[in-house]
KEKE-3310 file (N, C-alpha, C; in steps of 0.2 Angstrom, whole numbers, plus 5000, padded with zeros to 4 digits):
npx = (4987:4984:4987:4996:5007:5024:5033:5044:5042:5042:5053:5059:5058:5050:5044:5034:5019:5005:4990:4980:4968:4958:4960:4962:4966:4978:4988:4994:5003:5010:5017:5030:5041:5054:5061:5072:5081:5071:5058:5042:5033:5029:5020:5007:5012:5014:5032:5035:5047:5056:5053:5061:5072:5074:5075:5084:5096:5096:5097:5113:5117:5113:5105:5088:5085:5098:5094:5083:5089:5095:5087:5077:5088:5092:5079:5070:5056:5054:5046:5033:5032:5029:5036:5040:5051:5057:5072:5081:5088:5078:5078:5068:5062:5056:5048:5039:5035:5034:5024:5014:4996:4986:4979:4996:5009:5021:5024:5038:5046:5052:5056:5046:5037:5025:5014:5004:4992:4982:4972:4962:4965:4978:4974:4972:4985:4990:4982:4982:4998:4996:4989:4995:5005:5002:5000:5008:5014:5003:4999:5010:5005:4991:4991:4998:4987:4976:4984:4980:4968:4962:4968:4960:4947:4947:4946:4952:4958:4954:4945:4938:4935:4943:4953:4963:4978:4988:5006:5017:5034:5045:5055:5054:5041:5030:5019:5018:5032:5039:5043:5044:5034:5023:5010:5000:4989:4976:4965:4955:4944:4931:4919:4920:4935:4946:4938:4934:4949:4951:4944:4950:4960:4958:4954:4967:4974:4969:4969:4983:4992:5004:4998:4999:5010:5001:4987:4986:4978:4981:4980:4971:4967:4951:4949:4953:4946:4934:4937:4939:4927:4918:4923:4920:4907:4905:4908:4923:4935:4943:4951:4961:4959:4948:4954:4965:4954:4948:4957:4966:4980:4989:4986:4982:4990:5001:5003:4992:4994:4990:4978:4971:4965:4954:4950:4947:4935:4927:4925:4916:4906:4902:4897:4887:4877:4875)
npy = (5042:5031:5016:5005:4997:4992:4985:4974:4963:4947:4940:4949:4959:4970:4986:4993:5001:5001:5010:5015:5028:5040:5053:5067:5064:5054:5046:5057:5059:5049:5039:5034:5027:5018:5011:4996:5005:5007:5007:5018:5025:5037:5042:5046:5062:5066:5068:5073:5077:5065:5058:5062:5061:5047:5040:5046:5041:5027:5024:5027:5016:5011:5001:4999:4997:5006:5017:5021:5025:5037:5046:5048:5054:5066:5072:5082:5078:5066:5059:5059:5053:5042:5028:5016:5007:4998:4990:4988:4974:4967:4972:4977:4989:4999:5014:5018:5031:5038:5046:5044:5043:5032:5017:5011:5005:4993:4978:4970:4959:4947:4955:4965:4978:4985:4997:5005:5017:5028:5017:5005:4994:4981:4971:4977:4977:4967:4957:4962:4958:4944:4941:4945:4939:4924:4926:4923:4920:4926:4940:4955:4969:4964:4957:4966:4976:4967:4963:4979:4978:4969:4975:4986:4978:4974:4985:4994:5012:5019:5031:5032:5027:5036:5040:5032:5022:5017:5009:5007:5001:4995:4990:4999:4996:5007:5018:5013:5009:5020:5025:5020:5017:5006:5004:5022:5023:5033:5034:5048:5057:5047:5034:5020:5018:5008:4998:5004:5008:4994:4992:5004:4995:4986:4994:4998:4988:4984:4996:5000:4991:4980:4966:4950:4936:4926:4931:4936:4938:4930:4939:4936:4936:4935:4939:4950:4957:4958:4966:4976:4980:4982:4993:5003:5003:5009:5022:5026:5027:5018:5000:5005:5018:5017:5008:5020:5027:5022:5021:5009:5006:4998:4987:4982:4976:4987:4986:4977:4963:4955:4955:4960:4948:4952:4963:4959:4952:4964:4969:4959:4959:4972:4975:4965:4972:4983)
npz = (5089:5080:5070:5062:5050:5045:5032:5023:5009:5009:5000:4997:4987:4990:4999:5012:5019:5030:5036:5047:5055:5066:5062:5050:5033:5035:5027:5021:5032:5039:5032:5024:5011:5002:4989:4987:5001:5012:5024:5033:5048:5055:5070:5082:5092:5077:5069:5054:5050:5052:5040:5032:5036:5043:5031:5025:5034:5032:5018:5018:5023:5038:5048:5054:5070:5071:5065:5071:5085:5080:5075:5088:5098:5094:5096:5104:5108:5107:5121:5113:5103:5090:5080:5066:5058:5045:5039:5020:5023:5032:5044:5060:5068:5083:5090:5106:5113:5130:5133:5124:5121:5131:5125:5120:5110:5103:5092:5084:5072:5061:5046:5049:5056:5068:5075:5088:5093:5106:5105:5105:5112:5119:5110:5097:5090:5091:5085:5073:5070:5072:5059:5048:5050:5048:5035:5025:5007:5002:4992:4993:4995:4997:5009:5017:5019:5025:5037:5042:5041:5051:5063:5063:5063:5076:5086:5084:5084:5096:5096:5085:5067:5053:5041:5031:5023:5009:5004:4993:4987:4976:4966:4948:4948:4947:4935:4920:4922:4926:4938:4957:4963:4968:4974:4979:4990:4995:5008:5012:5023:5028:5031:5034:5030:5029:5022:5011:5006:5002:4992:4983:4981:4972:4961:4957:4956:4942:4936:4935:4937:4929:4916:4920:4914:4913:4912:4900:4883:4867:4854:4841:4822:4824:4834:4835:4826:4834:4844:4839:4831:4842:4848:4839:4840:4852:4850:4846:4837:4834:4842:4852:4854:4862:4872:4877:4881:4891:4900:4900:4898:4904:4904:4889:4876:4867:4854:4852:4851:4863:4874:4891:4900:4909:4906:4892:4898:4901:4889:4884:4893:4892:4878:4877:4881:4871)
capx = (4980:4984:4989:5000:5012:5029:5034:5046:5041:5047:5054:5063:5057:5045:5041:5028:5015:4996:4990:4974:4966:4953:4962:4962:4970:4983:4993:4999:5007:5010:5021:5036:5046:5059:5064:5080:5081:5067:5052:5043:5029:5028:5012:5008:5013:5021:5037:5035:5055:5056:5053:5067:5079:5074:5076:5093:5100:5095:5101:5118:5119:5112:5100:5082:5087:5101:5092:5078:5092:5098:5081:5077:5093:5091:5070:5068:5049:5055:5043:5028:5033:5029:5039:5042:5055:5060:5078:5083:5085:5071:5075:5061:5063:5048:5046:5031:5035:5031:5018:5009:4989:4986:4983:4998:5015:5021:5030:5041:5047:5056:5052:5040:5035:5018:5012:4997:4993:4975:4969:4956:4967:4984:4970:4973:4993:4991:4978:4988:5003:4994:4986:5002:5011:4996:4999:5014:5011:4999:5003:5012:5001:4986:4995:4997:4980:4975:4984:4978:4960:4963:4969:4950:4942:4949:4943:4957:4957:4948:4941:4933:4936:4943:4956:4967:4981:4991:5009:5019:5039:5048:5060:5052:5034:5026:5014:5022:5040:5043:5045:5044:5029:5018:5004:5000:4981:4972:4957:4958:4938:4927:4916:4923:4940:4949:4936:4936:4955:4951:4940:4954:4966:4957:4956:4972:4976:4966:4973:4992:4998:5003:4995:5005:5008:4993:4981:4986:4976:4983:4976:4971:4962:4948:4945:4954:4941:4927:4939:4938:4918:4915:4926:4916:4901:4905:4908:4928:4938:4947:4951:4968:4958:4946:4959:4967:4949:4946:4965:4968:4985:4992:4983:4981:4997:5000:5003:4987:4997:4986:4972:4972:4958:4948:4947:4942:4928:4922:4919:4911:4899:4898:4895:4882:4872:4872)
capy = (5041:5029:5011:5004:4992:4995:4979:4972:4955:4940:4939:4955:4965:4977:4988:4996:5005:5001:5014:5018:5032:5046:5059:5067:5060:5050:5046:5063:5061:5046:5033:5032:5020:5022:5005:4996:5007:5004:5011:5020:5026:5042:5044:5049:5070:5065:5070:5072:5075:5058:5052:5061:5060:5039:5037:5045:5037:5019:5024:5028:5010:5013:4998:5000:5002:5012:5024:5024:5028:5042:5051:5049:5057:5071:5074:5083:5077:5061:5056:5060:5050:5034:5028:5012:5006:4991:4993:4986:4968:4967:4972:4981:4994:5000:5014:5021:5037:5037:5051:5041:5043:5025:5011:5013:4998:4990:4973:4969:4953:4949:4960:4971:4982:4984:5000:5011:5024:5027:5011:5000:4988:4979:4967:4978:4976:4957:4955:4965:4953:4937:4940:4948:4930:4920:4928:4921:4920:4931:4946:4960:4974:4963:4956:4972:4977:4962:4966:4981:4976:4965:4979:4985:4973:4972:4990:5000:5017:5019:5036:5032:5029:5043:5038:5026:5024:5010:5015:5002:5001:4990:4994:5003:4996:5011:5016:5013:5006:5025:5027:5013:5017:5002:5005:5026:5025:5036:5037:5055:5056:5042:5033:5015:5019:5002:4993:5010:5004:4990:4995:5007:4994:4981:4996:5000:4983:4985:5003:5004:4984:4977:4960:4944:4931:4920:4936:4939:4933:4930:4942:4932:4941:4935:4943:4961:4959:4956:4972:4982:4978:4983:5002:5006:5002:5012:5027:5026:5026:5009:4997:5007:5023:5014:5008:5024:5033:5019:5019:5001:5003:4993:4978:4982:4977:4992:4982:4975:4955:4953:4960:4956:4942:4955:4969:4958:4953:4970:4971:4957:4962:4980:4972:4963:4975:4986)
capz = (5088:5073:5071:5056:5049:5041:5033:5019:5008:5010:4994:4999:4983:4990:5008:5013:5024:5029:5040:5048:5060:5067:5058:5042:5026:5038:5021:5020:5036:5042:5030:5018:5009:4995:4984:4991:5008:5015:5024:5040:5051:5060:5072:5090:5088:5073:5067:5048:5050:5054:5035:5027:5041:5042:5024:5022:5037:5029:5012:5023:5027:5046:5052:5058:5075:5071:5062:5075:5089:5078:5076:5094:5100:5090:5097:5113:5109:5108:5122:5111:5096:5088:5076:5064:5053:5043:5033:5017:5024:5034:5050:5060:5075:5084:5096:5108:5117:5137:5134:5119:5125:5132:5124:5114:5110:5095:5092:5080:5071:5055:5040:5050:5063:5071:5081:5087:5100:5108:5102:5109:5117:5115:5106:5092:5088:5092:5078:5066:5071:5069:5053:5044:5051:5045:5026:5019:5001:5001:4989:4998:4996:5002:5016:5022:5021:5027:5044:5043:5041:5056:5067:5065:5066:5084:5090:5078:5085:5100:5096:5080:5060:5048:5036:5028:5017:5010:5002:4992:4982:4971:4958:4942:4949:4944:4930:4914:4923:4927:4945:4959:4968:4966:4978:4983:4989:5004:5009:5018:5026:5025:5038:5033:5028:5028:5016:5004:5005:5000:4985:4977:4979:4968:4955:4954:4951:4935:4931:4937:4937:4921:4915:4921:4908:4912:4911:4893:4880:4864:4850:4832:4817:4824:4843:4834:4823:4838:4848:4832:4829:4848:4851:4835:4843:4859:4845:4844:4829:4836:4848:4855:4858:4866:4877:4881:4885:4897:4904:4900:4894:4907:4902:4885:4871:4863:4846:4853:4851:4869:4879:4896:4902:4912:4900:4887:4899:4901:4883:4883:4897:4888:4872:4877:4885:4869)
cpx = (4979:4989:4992:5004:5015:5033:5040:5044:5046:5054:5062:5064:5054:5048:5037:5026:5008:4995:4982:4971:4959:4958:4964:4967:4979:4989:4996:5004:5013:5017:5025:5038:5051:5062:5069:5083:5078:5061:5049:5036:5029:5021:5013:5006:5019:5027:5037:5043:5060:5058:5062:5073:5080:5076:5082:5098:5099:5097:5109:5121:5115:5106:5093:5084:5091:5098:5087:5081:5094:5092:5077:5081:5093:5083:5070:5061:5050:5050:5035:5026:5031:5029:5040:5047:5056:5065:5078:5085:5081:5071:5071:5064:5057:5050:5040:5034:5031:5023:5013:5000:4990:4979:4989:5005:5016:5024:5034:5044:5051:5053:5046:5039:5027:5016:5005:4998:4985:4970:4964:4960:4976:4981:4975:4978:4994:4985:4983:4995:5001:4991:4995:5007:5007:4997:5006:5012:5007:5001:5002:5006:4993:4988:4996:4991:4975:4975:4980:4969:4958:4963:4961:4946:4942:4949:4948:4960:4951:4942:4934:4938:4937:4947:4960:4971:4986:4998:5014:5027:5040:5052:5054:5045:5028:5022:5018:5029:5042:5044:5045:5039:5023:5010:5005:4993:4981:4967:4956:4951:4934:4924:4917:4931:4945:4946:4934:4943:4955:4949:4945:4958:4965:4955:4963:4977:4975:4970:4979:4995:4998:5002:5001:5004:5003:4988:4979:4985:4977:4976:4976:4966:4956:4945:4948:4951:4936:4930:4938:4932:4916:4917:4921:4910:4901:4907:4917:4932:4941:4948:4956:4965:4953:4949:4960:4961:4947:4952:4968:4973:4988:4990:4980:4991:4996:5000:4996:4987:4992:4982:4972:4962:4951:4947:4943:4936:4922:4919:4915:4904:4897:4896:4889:4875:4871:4870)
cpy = (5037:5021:5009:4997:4992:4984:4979:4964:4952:4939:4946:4960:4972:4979:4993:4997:5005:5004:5017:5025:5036:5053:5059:5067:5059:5050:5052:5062:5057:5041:5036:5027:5024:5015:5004:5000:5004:5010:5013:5021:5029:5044:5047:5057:5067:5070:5068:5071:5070:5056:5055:5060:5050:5036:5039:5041:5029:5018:5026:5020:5008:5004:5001:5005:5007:5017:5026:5029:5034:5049:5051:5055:5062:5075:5075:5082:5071:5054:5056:5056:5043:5033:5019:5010:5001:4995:4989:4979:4965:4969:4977:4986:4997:5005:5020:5024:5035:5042:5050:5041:5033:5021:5012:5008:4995:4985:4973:4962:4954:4952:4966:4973:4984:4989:5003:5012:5026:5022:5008:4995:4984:4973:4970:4975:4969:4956:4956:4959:4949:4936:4942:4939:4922:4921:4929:4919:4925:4938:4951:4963:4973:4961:4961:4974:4973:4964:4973:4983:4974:4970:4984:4983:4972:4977:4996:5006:5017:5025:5035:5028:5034:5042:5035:5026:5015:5012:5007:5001:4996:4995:4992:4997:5000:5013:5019:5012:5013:5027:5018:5012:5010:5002:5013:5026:5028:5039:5044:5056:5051:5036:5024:5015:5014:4998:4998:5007:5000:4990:4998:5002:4987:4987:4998:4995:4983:4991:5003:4995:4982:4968:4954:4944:4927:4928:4938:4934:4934:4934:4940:4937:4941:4937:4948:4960:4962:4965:4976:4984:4984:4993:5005:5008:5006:5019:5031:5025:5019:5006:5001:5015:5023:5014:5013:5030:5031:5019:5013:5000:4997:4985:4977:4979:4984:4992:4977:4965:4951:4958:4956:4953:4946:4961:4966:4954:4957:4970:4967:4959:4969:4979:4970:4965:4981:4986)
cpz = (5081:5075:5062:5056:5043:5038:5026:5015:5009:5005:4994:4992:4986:4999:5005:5018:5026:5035:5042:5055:5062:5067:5051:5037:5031:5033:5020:5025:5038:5038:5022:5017:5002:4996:4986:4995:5010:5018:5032:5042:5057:5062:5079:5086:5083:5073:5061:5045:5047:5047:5031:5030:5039:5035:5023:5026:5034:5024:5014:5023:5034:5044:5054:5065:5076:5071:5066:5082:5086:5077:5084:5098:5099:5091:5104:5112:5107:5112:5120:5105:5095:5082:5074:5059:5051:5035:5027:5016:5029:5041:5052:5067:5077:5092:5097:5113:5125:5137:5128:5125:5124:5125:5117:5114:5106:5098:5084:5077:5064:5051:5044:5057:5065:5077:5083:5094:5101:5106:5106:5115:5114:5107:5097:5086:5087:5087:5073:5065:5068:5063:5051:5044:5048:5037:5021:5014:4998:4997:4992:4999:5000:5007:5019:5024:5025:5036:5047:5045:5049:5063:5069:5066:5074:5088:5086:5084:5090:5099:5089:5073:5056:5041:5035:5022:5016:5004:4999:4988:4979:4965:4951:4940:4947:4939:4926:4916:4924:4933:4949:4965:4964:4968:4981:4984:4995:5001:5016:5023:5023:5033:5038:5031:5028:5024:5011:5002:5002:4993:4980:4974:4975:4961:4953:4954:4943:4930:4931:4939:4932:4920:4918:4914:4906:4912:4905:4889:4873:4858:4841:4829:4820:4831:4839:4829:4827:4842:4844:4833:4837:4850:4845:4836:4848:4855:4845:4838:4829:4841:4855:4859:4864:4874:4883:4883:4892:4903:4908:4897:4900:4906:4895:4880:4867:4856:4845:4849:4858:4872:4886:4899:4905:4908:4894:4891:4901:4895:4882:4886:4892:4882:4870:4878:4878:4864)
residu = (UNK:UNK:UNK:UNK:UNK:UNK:UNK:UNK:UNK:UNK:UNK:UNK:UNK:UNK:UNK:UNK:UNK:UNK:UNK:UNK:UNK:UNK:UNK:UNK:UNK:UNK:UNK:UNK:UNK:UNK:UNK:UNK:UNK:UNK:UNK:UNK:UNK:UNK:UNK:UNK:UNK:UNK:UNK:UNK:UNK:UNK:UNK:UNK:UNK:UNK:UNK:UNK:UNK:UNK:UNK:UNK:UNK:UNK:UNK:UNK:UNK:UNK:UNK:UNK:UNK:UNK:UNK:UNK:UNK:UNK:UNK:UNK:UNK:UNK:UNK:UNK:UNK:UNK:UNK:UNK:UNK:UNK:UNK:UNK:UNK:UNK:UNK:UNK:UNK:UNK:UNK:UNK:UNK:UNK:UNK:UNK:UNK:UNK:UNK:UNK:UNK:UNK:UNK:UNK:UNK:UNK:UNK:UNK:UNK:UNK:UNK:UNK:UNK:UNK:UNK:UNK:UNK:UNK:UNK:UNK:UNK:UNK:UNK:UNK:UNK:UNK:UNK:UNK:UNK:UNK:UNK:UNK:UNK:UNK:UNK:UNK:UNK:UNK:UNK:UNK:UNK:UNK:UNK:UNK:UNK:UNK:UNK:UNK:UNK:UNK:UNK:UNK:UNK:UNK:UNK:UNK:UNK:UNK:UNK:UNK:UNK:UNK:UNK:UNK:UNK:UNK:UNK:UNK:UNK:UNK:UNK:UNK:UNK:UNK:UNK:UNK:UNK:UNK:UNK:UNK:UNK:UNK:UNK:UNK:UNK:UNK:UNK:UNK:UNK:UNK:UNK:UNK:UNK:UNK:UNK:UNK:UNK:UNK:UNK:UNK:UNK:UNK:UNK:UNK:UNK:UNK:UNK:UNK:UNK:UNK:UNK:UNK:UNK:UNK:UNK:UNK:UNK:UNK:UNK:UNK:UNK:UNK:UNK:UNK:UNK:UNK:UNK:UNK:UNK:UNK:UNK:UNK:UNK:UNK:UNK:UNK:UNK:UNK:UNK:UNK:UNK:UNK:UNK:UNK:UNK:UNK:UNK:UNK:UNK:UNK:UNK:UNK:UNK:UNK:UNK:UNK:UNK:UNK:UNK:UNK:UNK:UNK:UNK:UNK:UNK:UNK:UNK:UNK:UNK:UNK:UNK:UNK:UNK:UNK)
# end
């Protein structure tokens, strides 16, 4: 009762998981990954099993397929399952149980797998396809979403809309370089749940991605005077604690050498206005 897509970039840094359905908070159940293995998508009667078995066999060495024949084998409920995989160099595995509620069938291609189960139509999956193959360049995390988006667009879930998740890795991606989660978001109930998705995941560019090069704006006496003048003004002692009440260290210097492009267009906007 869920449609998804298990994918690796091009690039071969990241994998990840964008997952939608009519049941509640999906993201708990549905999708893994883990930075240089790779990553997965248990639905149907899941088998939550699936993620820590699928992730040790890939860290093993094992292939997609392999590792999908190994959790199989091993599942007298095998006919109820539906499973995705993409390994460590991008191959993809994909299967749909004989007892999945109809319309249900994935494809697979390089880097990515592509499944779902009481869905509207095969329509679905071949949206999801064709957008995902359309979005080279396109930065990972939305290109997944992207397909995902796609896949609703095109009837999603035949039963309805309920929640959405988007699941992302990369080596030491995380907030503050300490883990390698790049993207955790879900939307657990919600009557749009694919463009809430999209919502969290233009803030948690802002909060939990750190500035490029080009976003970073060099800081002279005379903006960390105007940064100074301004957190004073918002009733902070300084620019830095500012910062961290607002939880702009990501796009903040902490030596405050730059600010990043769009934080310093906040203050201007809140500057302006008071």
């Amino acid at each position: 009762m869920t449609f998804s897509i298990v994918a690796r970039s091009d690039d071969g840094d990241s994998w990840g998981v964008a997952v939608a359905s009519k049941f509640l908070a999906v993201g708990s159940v549905v999708p893994a990954a883990v930075a240089q293995v790779g990553a997965l998508a248990t639905q149907a009667h899941a088998n939550v099993a699936y993620k820590g078995l699928a992730l040790s066999h890939l860290d093993e060495g094992a292939t997609a397929p392999i590792a999908l024949d190994r959790l199989l084998e091993e599942d007298d409920g095998r006919d109820h399952r539906q499973v995705g995989i993409v390994d460590v160099d991008g191959g993809a595995a994909s299967h749909t149980g004989s007892a999945c509620i109809d319309w249900a069938g994935g494809v697979t291609g390089a880097g990515f797998a592509i499944q779902g189960n009481c869905l509207a139509g095969e329509e679905v999956v071949e949206a999801m396809r064709a957008t995902w193959e359309a979005g080279a360049g396109t930065p990972f995390d939305r290109r997944l979403l992207e397909a995902l988006a796609a896949g609703d667009a095109a009837g999603g879930d035949k039963r309805g809309r309920q929640s959405a998740a988007l699941l992302v890795v990369r080596d030491e991606a995380g907030y503050d370089g300490g883990d390698d989660i790049a993207v955790d978001l879900r939307v657990d109930d919600h009557a749009t749940p694919v463009d809430e998705l999209a919502r969290l995941l233009d803030l948690n560019e802002i909060y939990l991605v750190a500035s490029t090069e080009e976003e970073k704006v060099p800081v002279d006496e005379a903006l960390r005077g105007e940064l100074e003048a301004f957190a004073r003004d918002q009733g902070h002692p300084d620019f830095t604690t500012w910062v961290g009440t607002e939880n702009y260290e990501m796009r903040v210097d902490a030596g405050l050498a730059w600010v990043d492009q769009r934080v310093l267009a906040i203050v201007r906007a809140v500057g302006s206005l008071s």
